[in-house]
C-alpha positions in Angstrom: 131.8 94.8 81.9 128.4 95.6 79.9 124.8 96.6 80.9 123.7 93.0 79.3 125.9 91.0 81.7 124.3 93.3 85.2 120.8 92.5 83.8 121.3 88.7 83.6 123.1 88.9 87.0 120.0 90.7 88.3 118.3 88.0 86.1 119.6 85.7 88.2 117.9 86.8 91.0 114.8 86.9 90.0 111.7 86.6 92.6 108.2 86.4 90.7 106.0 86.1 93.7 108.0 89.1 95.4 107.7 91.0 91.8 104.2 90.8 91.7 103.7 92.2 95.6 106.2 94.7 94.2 104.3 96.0 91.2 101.0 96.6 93.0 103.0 98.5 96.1 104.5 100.7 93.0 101.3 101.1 91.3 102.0 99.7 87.9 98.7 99.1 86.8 97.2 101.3 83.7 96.6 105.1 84.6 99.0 104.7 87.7 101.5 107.0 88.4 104.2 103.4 87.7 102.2 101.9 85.0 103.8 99.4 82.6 107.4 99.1 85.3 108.6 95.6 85.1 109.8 93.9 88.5 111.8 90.9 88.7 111.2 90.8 92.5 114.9 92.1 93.7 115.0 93.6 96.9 117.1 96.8 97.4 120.2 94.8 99.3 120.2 92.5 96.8 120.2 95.0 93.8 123.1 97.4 96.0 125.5 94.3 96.0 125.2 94.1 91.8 126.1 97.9 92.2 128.8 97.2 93.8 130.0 94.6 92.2 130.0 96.1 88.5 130.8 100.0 90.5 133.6 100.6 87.8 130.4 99.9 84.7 131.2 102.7 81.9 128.6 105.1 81.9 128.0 104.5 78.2 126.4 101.0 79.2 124.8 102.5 82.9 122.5 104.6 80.0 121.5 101.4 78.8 120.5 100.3 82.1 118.2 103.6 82.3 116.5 102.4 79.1 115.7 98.9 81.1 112.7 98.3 81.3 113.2 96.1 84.1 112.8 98.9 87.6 116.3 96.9 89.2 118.6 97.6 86.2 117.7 101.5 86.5 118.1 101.1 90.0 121.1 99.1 90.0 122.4 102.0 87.6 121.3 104.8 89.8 122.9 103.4 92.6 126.0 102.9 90.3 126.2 106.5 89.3 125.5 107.2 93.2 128.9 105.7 93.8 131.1 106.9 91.2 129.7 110.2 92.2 131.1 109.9 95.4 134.0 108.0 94.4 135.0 109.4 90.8 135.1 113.1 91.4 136.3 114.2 88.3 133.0 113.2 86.5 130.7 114.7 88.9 129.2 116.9 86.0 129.2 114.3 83.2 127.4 112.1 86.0 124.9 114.7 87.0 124.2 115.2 83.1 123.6 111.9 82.2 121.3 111.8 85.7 119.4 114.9 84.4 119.1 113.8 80.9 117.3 110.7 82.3 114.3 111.8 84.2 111.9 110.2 82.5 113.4 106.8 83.1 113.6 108.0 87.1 110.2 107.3 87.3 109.3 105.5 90.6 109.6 106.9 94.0 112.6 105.0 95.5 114.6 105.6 92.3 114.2 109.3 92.9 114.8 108.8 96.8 117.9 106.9 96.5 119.6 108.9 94.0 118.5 112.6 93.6 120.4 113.8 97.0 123.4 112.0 96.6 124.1 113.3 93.0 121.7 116.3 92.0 121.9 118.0 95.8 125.0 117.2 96.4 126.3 118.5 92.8 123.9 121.5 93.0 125.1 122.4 96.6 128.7 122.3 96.0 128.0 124.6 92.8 126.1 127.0 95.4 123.7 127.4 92.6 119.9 125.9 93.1 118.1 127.5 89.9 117.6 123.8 88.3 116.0 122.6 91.5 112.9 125.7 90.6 113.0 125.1 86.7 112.4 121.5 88.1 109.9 122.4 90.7 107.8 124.0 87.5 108.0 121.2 85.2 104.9 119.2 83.9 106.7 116.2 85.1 105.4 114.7 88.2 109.4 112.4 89.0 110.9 115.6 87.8 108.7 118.0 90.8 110.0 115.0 93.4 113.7 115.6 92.4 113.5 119.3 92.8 111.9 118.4 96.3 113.8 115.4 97.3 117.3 116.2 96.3 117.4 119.6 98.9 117.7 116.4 101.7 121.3 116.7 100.9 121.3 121.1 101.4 119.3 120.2 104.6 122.1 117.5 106.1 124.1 120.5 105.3 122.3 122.4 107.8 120.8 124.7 105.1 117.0 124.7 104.6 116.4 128.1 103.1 115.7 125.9 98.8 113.5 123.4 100.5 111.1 126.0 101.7 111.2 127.9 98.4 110.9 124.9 96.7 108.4 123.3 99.3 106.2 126.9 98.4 106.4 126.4 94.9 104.9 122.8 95.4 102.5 123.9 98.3 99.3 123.2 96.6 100.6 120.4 94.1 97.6 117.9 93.9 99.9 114.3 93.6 99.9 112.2 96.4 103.5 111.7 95.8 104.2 115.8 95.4 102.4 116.2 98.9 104.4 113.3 100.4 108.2 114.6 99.4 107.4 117.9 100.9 106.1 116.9 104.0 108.9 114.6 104.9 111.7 117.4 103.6 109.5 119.8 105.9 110.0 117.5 108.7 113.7 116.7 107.7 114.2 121.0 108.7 112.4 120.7 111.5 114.2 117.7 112.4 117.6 118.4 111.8 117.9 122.1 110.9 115.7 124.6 112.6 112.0 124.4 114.0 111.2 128.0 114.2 112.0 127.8 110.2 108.7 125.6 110.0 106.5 127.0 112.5 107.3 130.1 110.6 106.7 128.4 107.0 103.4 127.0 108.7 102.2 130.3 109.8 102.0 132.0 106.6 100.7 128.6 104.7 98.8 126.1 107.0 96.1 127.3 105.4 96.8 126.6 102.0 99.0 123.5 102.4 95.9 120.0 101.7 94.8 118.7 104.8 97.4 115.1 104.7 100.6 117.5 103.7 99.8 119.4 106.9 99.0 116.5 109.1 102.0 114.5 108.3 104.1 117.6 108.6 103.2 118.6 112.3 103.0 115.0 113.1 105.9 115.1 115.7 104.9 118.9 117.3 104.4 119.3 120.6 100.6 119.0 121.1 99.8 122.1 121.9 101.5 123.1 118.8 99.9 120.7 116.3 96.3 121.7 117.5 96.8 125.1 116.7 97.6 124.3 112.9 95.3 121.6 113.3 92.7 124.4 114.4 94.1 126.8 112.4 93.5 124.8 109.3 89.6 124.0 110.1 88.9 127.7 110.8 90.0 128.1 107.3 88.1 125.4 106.0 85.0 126.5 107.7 85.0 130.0 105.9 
């Protein structure tokens, strides 16, 4: 069981007019936040039943699928280390090393999405130490700012929302589309599932500071009453 033989399986399954829709949706043209990703047009079902099938890969060869240049074999090997996180709990830390060690080849969106809660919040959690999550936040590294965001989902389906908003303030004035994006669906994830005083409270010390789409997206669901007055809130400020 090699990373060779889960590249010519996802070979196999290769779609060229669904990898070209593929790389302009991730933005892989020059001076994009994706540029140079290969597609081979797999979609995510597809690419989760190769997981599954090579589950037991070592992680020696799931490294080599992080080199790939081809975005399915890192995904394929993120969702891999997913489940022999879950599964394996003895390597927990190894797996959450080798995951941290590789953040420059965690550089799309959904690869970030689909893997930093299941292995960095849940590993991070469980150690009841989030310090990596803020020297994250701080790095130069725009996929290494979304994991510090995106992987407190997994303290917030713990009920616990208290990093995200330290995190999300860190992040607050972040200029990436992408940044703005991870913190206003985490936002909405607390006031979804945790607490929504916790975010009218967050909101009233920094609707003012927070860019005009992070805001919007995050009060999307308020009461209207509610969403007016940050809405309003936010002109007045904008009006000074």
């Amino acid at each position: 069981m090699t990373a060779k033989s889960v590249i010519l399986t996802l070979y196999s399954l290769q779609n060229p007019a669904q990898a070209i829709i593929l790389q302009r949706f991730f933005k892989t043209w020059p001076s994009e936040y994706g540029e140079w990703d290969v597609f081979l047009g797999i979609k995510v079902p597809e690419t989760r039943k190769v997981a599954k099938q090579y589950k037991k890969l070592p992680l020696t060869e799931i490294q080599k699928l992080l080199e790939s240049p081809y975005h399915e074999a890192r995904l394929c090997g993120l969702l891999i280390l997913v489940s022999q996180f879950q599964h394996e709990i003895w390597k927990k830390w190894e797996i959450t090393s080798l995951y941290l060690a590789n953040t420059s080849n965690i550089n799309s969106r959904d690869l970030v999405d689909l893997s930093a809660p299941n292995i960095v919040g849940n590993y991070y959690f469980e150690l009841k130490d989030s310090s990596i999550l803020d020297q994250l936040s701080l790095s130069n590294s725009l996929r290494e700012r979304r994991i510090s965001i995106v992987s407190t989902f997994y303290f917030i389906k713990k009920w616990q929302a208290s990093d995200t908003l330290r995190i999300a303030e860190t992040l607050l004035t972040d200029q990436h589309d992408l940044i703005q994006k991870a913190v206003w669906w985490m936002l909405r994830e607390v006031y979804k599932r945790v607490d929504e005083k916790l975010i009218y409270d967050f909101l009233d010390l920094y609707a003012t500071e927070m860019p005009r789409t992070m805001l919007r997206y995050t009060i999307e669901r308020f009461p209207e009453p509610i969403r007016l007055k940050y809405l309003h809130k936010k002109m007045e400020s904008l009006s000074k």
